[in-house]
Backbone as a ProteinNet text record, in pm:
[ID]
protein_1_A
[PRIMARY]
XXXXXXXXXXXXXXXXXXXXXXXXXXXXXXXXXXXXXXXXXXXXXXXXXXXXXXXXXXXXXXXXXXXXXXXXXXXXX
[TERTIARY]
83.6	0	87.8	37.6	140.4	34.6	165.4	81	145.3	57.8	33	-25.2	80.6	46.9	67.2	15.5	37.6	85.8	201.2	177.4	159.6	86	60.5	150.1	249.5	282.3	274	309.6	326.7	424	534.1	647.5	709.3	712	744.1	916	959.7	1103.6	1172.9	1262.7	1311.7	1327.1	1412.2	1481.2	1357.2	1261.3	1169.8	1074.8	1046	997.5	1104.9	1204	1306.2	1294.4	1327.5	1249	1191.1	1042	925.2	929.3	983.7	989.6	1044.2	1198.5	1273.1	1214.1	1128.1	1080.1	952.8	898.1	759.2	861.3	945.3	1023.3	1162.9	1154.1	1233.5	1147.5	1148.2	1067	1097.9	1068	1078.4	1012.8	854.6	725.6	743.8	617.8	596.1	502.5	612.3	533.2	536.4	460.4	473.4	412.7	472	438.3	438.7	320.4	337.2	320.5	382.2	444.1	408.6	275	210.4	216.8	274.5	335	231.6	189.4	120.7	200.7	349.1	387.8	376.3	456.5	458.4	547	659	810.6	813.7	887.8	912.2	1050.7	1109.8	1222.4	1232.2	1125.7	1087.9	1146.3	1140.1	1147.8	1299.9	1356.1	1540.5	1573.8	1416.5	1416.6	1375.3	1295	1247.1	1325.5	1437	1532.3	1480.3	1405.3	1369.2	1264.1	1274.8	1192.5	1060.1	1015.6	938.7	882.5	891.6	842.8	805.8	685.9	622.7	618.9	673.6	652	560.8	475.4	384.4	363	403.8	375.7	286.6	174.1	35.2	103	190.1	194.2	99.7	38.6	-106.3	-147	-163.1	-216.2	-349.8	-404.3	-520.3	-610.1	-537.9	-602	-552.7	-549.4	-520.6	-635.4	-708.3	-825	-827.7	-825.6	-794.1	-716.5	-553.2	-438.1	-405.5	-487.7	-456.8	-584.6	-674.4	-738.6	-674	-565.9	-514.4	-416.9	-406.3	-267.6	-382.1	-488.9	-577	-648.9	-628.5	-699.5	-567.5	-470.2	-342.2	-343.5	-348.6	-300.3	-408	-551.1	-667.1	-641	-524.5	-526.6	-441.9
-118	0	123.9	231	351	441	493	652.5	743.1	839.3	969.5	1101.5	1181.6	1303.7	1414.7	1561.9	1686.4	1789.1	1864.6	1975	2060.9	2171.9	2325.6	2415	2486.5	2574.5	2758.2	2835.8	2973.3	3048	3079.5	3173.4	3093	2999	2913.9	2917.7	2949.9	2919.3	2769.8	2802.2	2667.3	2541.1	2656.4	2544.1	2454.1	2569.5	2510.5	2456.7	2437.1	2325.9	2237.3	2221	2094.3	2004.2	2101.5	2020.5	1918.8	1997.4	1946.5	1828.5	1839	1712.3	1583.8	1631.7	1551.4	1433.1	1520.4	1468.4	1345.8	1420.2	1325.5	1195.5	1242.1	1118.4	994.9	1049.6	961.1	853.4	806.3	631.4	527.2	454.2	265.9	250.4	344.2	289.1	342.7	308.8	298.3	486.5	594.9	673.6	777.8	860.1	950.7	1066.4	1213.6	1295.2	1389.5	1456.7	1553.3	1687.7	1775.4	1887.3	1989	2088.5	2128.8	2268.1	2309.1	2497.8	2599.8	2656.4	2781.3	2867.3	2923.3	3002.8	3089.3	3194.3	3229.6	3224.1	3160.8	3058.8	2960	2900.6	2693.9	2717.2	2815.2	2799.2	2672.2	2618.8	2511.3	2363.4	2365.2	2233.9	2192.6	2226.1	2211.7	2112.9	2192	2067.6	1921.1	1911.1	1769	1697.3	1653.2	1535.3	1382.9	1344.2	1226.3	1137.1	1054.4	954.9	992.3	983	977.9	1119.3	1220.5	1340.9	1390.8	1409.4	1443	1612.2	1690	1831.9	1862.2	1945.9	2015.6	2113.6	2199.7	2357.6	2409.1	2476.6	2539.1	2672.8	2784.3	2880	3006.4	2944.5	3044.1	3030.7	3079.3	3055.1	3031	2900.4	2828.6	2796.6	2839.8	2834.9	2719.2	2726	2606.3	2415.7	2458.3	2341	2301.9	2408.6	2316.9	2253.2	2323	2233.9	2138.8	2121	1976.7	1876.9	1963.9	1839.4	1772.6	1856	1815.8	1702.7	1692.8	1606.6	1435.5	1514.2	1389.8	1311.1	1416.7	1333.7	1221.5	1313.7	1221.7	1090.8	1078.9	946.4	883.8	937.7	796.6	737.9	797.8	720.2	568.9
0	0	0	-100	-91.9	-9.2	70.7	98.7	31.6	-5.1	-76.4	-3.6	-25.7	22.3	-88.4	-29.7	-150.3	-31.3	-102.4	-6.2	-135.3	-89.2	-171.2	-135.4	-262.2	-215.9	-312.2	-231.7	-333.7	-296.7	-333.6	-320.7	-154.7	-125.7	-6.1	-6.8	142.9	144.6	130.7	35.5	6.3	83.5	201.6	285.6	363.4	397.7	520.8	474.5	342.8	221.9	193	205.3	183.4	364.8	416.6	522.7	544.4	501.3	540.6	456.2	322.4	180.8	251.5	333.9	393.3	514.6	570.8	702.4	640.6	568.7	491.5	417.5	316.7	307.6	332.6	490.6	601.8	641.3	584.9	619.1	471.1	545.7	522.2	407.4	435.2	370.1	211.7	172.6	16.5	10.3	-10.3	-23.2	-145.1	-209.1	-291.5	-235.9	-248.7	-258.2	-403.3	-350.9	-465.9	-460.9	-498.8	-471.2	-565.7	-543.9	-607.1	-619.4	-697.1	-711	-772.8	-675.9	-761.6	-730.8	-758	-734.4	-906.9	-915.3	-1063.4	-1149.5	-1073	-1107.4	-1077.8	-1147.9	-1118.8	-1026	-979.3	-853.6	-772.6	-728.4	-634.4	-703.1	-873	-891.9	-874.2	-815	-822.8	-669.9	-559.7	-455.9	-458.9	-593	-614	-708.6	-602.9	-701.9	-693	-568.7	-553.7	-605.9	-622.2	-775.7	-677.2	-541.2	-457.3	-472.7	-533	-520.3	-675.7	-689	-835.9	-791.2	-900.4	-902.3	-990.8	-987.9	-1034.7	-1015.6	-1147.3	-1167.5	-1246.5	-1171	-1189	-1289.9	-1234.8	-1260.7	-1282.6	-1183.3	-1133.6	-977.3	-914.5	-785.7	-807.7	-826.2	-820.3	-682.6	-596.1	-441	-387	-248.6	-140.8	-189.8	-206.6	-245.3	-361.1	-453.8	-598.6	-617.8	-590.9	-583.3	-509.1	-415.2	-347.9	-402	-518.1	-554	-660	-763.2	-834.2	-788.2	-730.1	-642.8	-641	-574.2	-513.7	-621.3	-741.6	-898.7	-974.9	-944.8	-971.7	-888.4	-813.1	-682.1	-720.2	-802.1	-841.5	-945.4	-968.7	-1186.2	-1160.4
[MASK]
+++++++++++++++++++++++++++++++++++++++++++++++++++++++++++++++++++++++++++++

């Protein structure tokens, strides 16, 4: 069983988004995140080196709820 998560972000500091990436993928388990940018630059995609982390750039601020539904339409396919 995988777990799947999204975080949303917009103009977010790198580090304390590498972090947070880091901490979600320190484990054993079977997980994917996906990493969903409405910022109005792709800056962010340079933190997602890991096969475990799908980047996705909106290049619009689409809101907190849309973009994590996009994440949640991905993880049903």
């Amino acid at each position: 069983m995988q777990i799947t998560a999204t975080i949303v972000t917009y103009k977010n500091n790198p580090v304390i988004l590498k972090e947070a990436i880091d901490s979600f993928l320190n484990t054993k388990l079977d997980v994917l995140l996906y990493l969903i940018d409405n910022s109005p630059v792709d800056d962010l995609r340079e933190i997602c080196k890991d096969r475990r982390v799908e980047y996705i750039f909106n290049n619009a601020n689409l809101g907190f709820g849309r973009a994590h539904n996009i994440g949640i339409n991905l993880s049903q396919n």
